[in-house]
C-alpha positions as CSV (number, residue, x, y, z in Angstrom):
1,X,23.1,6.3,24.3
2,X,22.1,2.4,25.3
3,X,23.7,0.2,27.4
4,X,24.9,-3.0,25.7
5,X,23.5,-5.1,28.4
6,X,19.8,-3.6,27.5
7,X,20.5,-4.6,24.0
8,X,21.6,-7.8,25.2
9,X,18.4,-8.0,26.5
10,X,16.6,-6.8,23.6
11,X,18.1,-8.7,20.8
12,X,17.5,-12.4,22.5
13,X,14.4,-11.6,23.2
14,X,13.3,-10.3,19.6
15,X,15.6,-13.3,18.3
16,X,13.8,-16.4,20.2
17,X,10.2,-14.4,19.3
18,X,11.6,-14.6,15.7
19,X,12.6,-18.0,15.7
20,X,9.3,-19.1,18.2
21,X,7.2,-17.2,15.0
22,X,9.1,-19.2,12.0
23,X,7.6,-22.3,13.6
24,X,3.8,-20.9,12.8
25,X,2.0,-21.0,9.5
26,X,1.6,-17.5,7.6
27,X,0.2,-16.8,4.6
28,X,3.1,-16.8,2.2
29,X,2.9,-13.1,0.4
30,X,3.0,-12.8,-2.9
31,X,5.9,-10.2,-2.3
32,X,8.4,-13.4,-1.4
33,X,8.8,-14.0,-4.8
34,X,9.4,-10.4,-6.0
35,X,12.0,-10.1,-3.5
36,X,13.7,-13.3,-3.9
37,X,15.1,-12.0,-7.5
38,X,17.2,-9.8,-4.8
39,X,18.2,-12.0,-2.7
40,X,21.8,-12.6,-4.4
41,X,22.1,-8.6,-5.5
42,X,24.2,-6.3,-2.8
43,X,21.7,-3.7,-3.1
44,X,20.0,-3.1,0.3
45,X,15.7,-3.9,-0.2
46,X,13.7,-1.3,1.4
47,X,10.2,-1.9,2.2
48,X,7.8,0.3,2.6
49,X,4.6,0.4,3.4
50,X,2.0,1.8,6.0
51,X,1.4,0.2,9.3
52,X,0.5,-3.6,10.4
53,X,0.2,-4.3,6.8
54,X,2.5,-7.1,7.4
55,X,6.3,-5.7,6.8
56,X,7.5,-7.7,9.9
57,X,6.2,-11.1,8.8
58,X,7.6,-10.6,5.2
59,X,11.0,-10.4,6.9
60,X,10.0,-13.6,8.7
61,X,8.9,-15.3,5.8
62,X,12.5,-13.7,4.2
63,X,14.1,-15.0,6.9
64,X,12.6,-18.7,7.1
65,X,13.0,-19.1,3.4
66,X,16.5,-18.3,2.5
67,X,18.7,-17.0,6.0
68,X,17.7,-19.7,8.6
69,X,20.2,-18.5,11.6
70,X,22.6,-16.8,9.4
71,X,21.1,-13.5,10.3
72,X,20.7,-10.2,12.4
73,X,17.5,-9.4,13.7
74,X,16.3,-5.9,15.6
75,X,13.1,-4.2,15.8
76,X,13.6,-0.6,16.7
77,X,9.6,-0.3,17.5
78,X,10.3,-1.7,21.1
79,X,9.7,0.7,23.3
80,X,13.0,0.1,25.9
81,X,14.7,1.3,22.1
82,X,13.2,4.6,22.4
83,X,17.4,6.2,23.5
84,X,19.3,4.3,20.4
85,X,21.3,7.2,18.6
86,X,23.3,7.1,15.7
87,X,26.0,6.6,17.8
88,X,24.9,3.5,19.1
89,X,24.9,1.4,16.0
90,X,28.6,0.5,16.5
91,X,27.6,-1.1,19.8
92,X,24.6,-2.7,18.0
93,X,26.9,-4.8,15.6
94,X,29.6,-5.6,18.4
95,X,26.7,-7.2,20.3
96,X,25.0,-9.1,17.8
97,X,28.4,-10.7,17.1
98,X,28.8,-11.2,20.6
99,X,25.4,-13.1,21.0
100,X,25.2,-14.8,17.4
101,X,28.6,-15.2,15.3
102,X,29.8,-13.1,12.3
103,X,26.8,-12.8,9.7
104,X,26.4,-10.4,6.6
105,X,22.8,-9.7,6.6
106,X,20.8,-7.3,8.8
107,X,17.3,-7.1,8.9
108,X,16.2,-3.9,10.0
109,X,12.3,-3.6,11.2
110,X,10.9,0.1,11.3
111,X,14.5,1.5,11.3
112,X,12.9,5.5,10.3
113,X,13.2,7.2,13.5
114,X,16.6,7.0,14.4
115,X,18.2,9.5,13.0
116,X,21.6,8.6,10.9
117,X,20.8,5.3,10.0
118,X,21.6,6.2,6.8
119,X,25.2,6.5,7.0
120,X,25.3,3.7,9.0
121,X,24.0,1.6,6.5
122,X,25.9,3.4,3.4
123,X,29.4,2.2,5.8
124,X,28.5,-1.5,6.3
125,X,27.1,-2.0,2.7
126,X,31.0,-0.5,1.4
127,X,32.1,-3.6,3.5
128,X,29.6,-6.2,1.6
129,X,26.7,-6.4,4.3
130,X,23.7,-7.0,3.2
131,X,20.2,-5.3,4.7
132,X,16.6,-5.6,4.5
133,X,15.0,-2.6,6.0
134,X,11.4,-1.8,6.6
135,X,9.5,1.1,7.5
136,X,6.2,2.5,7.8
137,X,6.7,6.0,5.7
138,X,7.5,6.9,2.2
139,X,10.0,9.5,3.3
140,X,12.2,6.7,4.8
141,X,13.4,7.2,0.8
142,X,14.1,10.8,1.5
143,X,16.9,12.5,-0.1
144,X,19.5,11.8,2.1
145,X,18.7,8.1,1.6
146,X,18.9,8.7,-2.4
147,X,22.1,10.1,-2.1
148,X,23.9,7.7,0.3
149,X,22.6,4.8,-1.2
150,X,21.7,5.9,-5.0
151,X,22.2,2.7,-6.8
152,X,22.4,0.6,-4.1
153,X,18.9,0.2,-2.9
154,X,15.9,-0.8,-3.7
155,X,12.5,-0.2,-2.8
156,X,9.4,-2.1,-2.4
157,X,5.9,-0.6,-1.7
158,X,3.6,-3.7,0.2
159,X,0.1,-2.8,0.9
160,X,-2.9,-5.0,2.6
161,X,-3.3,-8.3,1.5
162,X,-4.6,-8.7,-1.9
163,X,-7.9,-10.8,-2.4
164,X,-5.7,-13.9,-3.5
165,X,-3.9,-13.9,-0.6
166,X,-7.4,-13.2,1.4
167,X,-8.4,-16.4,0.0
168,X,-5.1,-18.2,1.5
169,X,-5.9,-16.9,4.8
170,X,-9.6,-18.2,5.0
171,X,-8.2,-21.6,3.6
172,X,-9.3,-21.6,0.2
173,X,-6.6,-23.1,-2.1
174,X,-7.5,-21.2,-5.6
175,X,-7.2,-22.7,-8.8
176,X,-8.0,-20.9,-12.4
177,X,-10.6,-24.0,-13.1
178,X,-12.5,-22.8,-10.3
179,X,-13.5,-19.6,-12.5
180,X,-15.5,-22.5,-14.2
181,X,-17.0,-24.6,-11.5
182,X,-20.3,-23.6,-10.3
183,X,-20.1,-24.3,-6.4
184,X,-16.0,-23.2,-6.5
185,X,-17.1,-20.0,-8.1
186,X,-20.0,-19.2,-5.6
187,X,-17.5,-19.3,-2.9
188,X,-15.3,-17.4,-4.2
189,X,-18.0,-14.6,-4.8
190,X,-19.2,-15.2,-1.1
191,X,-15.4,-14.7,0.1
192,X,-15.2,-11.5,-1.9
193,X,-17.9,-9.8,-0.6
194,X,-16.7,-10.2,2.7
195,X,-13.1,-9.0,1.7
196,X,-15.0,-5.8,0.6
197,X,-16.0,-5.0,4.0
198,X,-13.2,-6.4,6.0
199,X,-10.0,-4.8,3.6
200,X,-6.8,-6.9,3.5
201,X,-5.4,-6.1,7.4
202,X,-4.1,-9.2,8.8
203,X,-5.2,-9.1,11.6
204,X,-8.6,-7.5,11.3
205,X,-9.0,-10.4,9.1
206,X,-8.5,-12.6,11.7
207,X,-10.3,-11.0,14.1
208,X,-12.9,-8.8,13.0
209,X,-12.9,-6.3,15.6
210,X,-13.7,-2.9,14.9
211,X,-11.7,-1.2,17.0
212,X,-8.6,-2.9,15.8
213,X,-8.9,-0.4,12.3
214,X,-10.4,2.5,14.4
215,X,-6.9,2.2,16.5
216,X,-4.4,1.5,13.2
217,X,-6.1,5.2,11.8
218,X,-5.5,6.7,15.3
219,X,-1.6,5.6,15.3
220,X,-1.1,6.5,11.8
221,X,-2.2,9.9,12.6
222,X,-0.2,10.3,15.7
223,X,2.9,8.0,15.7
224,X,3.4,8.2,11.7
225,X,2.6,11.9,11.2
226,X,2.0,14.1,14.0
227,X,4.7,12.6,15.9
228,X,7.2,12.7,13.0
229,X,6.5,16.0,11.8
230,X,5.6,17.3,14.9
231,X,2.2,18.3,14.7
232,X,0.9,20.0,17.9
233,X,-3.3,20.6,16.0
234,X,-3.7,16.8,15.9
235,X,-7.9,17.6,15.2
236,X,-7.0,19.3,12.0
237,X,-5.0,16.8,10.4
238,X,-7.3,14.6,11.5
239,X,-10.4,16.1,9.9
240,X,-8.2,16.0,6.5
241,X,-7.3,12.1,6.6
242,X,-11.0,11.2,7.8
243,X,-12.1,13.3,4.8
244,X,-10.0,11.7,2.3
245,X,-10.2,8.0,3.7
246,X,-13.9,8.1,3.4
247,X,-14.8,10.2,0.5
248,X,-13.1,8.0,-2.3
249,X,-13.1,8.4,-5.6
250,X,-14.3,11.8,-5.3
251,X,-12.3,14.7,-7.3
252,X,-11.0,17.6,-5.0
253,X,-8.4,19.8,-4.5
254,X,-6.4,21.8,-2.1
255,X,-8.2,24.3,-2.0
256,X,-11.6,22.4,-1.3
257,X,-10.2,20.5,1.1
258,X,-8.8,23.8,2.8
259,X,-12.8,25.0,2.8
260,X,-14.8,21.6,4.0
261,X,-11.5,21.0,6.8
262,X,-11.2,24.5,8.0
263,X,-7.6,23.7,7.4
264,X,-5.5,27.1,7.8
265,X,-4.3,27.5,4.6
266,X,-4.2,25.7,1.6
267,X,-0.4,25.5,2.3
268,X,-0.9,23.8,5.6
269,X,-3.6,21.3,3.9
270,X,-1.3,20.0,1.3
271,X,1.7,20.1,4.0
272,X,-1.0,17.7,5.6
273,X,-2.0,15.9,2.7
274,X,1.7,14.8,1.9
275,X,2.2,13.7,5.4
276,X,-0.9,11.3,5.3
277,X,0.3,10.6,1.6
278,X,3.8,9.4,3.2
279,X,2.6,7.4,5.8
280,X,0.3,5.1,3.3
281,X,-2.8,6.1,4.5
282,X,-3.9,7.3,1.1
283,X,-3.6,7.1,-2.7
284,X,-3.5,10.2,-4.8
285,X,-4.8,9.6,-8.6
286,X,-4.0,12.6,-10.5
287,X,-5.5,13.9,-13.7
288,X,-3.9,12.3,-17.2
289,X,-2.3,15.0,-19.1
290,X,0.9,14.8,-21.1
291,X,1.1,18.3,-20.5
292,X,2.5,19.0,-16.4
293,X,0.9,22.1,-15.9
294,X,-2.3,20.7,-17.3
295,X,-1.7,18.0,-14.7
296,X,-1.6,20.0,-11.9
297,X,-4.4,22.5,-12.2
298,X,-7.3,20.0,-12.7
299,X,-8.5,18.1,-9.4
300,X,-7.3,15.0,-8.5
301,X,-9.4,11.9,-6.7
302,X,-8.2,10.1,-3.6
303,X,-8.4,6.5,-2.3
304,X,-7.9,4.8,1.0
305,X,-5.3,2.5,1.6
306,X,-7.5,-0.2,2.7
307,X,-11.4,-0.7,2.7
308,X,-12.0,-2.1,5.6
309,X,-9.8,0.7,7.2
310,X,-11.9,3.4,5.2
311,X,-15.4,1.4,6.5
312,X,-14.4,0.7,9.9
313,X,-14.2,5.2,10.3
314,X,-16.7,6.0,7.5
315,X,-20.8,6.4,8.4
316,X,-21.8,5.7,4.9
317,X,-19.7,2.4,3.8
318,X,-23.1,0.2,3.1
319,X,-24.4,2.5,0.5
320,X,-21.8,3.0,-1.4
321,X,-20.3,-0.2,-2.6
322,X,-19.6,1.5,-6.2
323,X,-16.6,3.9,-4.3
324,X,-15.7,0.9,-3.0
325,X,-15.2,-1.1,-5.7
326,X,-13.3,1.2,-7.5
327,X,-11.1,2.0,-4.6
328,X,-9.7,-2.0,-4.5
329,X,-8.9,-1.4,-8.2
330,X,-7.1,1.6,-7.1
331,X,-4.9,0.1,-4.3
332,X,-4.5,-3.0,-7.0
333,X,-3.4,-1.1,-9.1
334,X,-1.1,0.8,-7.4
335,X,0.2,-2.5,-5.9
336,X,0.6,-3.8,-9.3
337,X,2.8,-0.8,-10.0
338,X,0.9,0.4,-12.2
339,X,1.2,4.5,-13.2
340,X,-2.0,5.1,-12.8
341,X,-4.5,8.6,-13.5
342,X,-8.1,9.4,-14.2
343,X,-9.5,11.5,-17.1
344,X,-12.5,13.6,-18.0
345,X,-13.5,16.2,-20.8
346,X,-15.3,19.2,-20.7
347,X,-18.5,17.4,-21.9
348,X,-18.3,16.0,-17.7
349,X,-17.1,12.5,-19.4
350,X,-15.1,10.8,-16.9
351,X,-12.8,7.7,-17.0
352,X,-12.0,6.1,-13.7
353,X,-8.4,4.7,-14.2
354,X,-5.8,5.6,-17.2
355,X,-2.9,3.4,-17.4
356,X,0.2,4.3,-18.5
357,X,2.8,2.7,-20.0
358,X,5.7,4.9,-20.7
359,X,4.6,8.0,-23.5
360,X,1.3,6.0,-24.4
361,X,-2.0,5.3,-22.7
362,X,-2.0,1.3,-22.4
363,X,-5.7,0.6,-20.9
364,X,-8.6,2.4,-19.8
365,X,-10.6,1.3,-16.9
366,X,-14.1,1.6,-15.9
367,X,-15.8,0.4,-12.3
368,X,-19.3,-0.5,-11.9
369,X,-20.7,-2.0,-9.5
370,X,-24.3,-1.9,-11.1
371,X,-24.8,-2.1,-14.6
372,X,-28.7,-3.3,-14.5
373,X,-29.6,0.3,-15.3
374,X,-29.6,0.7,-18.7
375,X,-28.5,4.5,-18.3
376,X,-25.5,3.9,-16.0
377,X,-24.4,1.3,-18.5
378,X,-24.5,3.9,-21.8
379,X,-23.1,6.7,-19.5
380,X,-20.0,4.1,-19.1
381,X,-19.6,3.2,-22.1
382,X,-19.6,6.4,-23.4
383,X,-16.8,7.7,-21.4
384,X,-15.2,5.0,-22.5
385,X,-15.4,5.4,-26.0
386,X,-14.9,9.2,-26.2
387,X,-11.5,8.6,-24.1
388,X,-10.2,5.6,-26.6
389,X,-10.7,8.1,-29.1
390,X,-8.8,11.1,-27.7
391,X,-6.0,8.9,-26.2
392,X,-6.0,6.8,-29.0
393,X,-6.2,3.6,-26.5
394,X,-8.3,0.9,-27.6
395,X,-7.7,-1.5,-24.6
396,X,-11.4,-1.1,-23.0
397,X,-12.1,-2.7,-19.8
398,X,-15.7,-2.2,-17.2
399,X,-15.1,-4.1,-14.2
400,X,-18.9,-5.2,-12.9
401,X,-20.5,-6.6,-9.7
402,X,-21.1,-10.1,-12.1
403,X,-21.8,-9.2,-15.5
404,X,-19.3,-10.7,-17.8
405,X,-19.3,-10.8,-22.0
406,X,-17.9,-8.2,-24.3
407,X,-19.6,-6.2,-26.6
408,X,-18.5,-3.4,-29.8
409,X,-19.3,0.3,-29.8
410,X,-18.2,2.6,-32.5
411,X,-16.0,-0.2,-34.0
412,X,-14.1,-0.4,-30.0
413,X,-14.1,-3.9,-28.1
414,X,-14.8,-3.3,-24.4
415,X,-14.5,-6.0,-22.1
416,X,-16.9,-6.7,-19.2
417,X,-14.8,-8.5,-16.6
418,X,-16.7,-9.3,-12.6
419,X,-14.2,-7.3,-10.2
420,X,-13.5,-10.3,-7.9
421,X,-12.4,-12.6,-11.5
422,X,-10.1,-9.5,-12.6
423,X,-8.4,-9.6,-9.0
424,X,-7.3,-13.0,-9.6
425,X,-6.6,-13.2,-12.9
């Protein structure tokens, strides 16, 4: 239990820090107007995502845009928190009124560990309230979540900040005529090659500090999963995320990742791999495969959430710009929300991305980064072709470091398309 004169405490302090913050210039995220369609709807918005990828400033920006002061505010990562129970959430609403009138909307930062919140919620949304909640793992959606508050919620995933929004941060106003103006263009290439380094983290944009990525990896792993799920071998788990994070693009399974981890058991590894999986730090890309069990039983590839956050623990980032390349399509893709797999044959053909689009195969997606060599060119475009024919997908697309044209094989289109123009398109 808490004492209402700690929250009190608590709750004007978060509030002026709120209102001191709306008064400072933030990159406006391209979520805003995705969420603003909800705005008016009763359903309670959950967002999601993994940690400092900028959740709390989104409510901000939510806040500043369409509440001004008609609003409750509490972040449940402050520390002096770390006692709230279930039980407490009664006391919670009698203070905010106390300290700042009747309102209707909550805003909820990093609500996932307490335990009941759910109800609460599921009680105050019968009565008309409205909430925005955030949280920094997928399970905050578990089933108890889906069954309180089926129908009534819903979710949004936010990642790192996307290269337009990158842009925005260094200053540089983009406009689609720039795609055609020499110097414009040349700074936009200069900026991009940075943000393939650096990764979309506020703040390591800002500051460019190594340590500042190093330490996000080191809290995901214990605050997000071994805290949460009560890990007590945090080396092991650790071996598996540093693993996955820097080894992108590569196909695996469980079972390999059990071998190169010295995991336990392949049980334990993909108990582990969900868990990392959860808290964001990773993207799974599975095989394509109408067929479930087919699915299953090939390998799968893996992505980091972030580049920058896969460099700053990775020995090997400098020479291997293709991974890392096709690992900002990934996460753009995945923040596009798009459903997303990989294919290859038996003839070792391979297709990086597979888009989906309901029961048929809408695009199919090549990355690379150098296509001077006249072999890694027809190896690409090979794959491609022998896909389009088996999925029966003629959408072709090979995103490049700069090349750009189109060109016909076999009677196919494919488009050539430079990575950082396809970002902003």
């Amino acid at each position: 239990m808490i004492s209402k004169e700690l929250l009190k405490i608590v709750l004007l302090e978060q509030r002026h820090r709120v209102e001191a913050l709306k008064k400072e210039s933030f990159v406006i995220r391209n979520y805003v107007k995705e969420i603003e369609q909800f705005i008016k709807l009763k359903h309670a918005v959950i967002i999601t995502g993994v940690r400092r990828c900028g959740k709390s400033i989104l409510l901000l920006e939510i806040i500043n845009k369409f509440y001004n002061e008609n609003y409750y505010f509490i972040n449940f990562e402050d520390e002096r928190l770390s006692n709230f129970e279930s039980e407490d959430f009664s006391t919670l609403h009698e203070t905010f009124i106390e300290l700042f009138g009747n309102h209707n909307t909550f805003f909820l930062d990093e609500v996932q560990n307490i335990s009941g919140w759910e109800k609460w919620v599921r009680r105050l949304y019968e009565d008309k309230f409205k909430f925005f909640i955030t949280g920094s793992n997928a399970n905050l959606l578990s089933k108890e979540l889906a069954t309180l508050l089926t129908g009534r919620h819903i979710q949004i995933s936010i990642y790192p900040f996307a290269f337009d929004e990158y842009l925005k941060m260094q200053g540089f106003l983009f406009e689609k005529d720039d795609f055609y103006l020499t110097e414009r263009r040349a700074v936009i290439m200069k900026h991009f090659s940075r943000f393939v380094d650096v990764g979309g983290f506020p703040e390591y944009i800002t500051d460019q500090k190594i340590e500042i990525l190093q330490e996000y990896f080191n809290d995901i792993l214990y605050h997000d999963v071994a805290k949460r799920y009560s890990i007590g071998n945090i080396n092991q788990i650790s071996e598996v995320a540093r693993y996955v994070v820097t080894n992108t693009g590569n196909l695996t399974t469980y079972r390999k990742l059990t071998e190169l981890t010295k995991s336990k058991s392949v049980t334990t590894t993909i108990k582990y791999f969900t868990y990392l999986e959860n808290a964001y730090l990773l993207i799974k890309i599975p095989f394509f495969s109408y067929l479930l069990k087919k699915q299953i039983s090939n390998p799968f590839k893996t992505y980091a959430i972030d580049t920058g956050l896969r460099n700053a623990i990775s020995f090997k980032f400098s020479k291997d710009k293709g991974r890392i390349y096709e690992n900002i399509v990934a996460i753009q893709l995945k923040r596009s929300k798009k459903e997303v797999y990989y294919w290859h044959n038996t003839q070792n053909k391979e297709v990086d991305f597979v888009i989906k689009n309901r029961d048929k195969v809408e695009q199919l997606i090549q990355v690379c980064y150098d296509l001077l060599e006249e072999k890694t060119k027809a190896r690409e475009i090979k794959s491609l072709v022998n896909a389009s024919a088996e999925l029966k997908c003629n959408k072709l697309l090979v995103l490049t470091e700069n090349y750009e044209g189109e060109e016909k094989v076999k009677n196919k289109k494919i488009e050539f398309i430079p990575l950082w123009k396809w970002l902003l398109q």
